[in-house]
N, C-alpha and C positions, 0 to 999 in steps of 0.2 A: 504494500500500500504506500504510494506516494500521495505528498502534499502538495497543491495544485500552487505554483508561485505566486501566481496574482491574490490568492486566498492567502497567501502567509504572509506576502506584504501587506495587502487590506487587514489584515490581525495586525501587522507592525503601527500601521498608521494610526489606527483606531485605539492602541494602546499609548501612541507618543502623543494622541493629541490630549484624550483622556489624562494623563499623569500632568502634561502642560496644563492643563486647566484647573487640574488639581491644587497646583502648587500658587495658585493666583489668589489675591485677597477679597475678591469678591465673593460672595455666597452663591450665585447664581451661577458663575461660572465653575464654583464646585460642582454643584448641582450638574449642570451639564456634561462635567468630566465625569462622572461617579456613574451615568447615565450610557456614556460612550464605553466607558471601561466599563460597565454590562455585556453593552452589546457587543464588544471585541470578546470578550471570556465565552459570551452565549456562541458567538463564531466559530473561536477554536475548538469551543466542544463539539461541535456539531461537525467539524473537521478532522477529527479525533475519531468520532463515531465510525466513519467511512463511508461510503459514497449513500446517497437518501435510495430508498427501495427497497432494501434489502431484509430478509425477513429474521425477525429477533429471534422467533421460537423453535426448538425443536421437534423435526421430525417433519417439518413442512417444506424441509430445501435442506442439501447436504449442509455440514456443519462447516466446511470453508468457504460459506456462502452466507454465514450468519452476519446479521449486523451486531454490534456491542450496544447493548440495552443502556450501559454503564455511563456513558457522555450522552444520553437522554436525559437522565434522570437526574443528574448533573447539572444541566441545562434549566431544567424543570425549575430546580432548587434554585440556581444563580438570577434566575427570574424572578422570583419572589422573592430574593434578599434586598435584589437592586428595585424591586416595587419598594419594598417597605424603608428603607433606605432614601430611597428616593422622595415619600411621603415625610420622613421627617427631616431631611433639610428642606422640602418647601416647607412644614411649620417652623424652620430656627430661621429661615430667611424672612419670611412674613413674621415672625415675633421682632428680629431684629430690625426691618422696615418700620414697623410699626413703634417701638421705643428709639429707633436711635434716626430716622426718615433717610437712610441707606443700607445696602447692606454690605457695606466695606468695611472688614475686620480692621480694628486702628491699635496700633502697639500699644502692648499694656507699659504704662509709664512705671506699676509697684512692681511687675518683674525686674527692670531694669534695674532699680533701685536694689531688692535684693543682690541682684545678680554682681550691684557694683558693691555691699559690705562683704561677700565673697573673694575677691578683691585680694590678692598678697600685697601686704605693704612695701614689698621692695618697690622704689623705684622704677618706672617704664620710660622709653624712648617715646618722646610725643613728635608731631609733624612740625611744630610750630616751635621750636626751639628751647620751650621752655622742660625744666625738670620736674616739676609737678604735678604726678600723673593723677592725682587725688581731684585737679582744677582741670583736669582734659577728664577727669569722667564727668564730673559736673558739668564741664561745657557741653559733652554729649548729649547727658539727660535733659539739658534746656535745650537742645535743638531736638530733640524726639517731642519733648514736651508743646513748644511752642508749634511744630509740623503737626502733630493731635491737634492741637487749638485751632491752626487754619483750616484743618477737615472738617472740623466743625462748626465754623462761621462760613463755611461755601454751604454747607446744609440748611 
């Protein structure tokens, strides 16, 4: 059993657009990736299976003629993960529209903060020549800070 090229690049495409979409701070365009990466998985299984027609059960057609029942039901399953899946980022998009009037995730400013008392006291090499790397994370978290603030005065 070979795999048909244009089917395994159509599974390549479907998977890099999906993961790209993923990785975007929109909600919707998760949504959308999470939706394509369905349909690429529902693909490959069904490419996996081997060719449509062919009969699952025994005793109806020589046994090197069976289809694999196996990436059916697979399929089946991957279906209704990506429905329900799918149902609840449209309610975290629509909750998020609805409390925040976008659905563009905006960096949490208390992670940074943690992230910066984690911090080793030595000394770090900054861009700007100075030696205080205590006053270059602070400069960071006012420019995160203040780029949240204009996301939210464009809203």
């Amino acid at each position: 059993m070979t795999i048909n090229v244009v089917m395994a690049l159509t599974v390549g495409v479907l998977y890099g657009v999906g993961f790209t979409l993923l990785l975007s701070r929109s909600l919707m365009r998760v949504l959308i990736g999470v939706v394509v990466l369905g349909h690429g998985t529902n693909l490959l299984l069904q490419l996996a299976g081997g060719p449509p027609g062919r009969p699952p059960i025994v005793g109806t057609a020589p046994p090197e003629s069976f289809a694999d029942p196996l990436p059916q039901a697979l399929a089946l399953t991957a279906i209704v993960i990506t429905f329900a899946l799918t149902t609840f980022l449209l309610a975290l998009g629509y909750r998020a529209f609805v409390l925040v009037g976008h659905d563009e995730v905006q960096d949490d400013v208390e992670d940074r903060r943690i992230a910066r008392q984690k911090v080793p006291s030595a000394p770090l090499e900054s861009g700007d020549g100075s030696d205080d790397a205590e006053q270059d994370l602070e400069r960071a978290d006012d420019e995160v800070e203040a780029e949240a603030a204009r996301g939210r005065d464009r809203s």
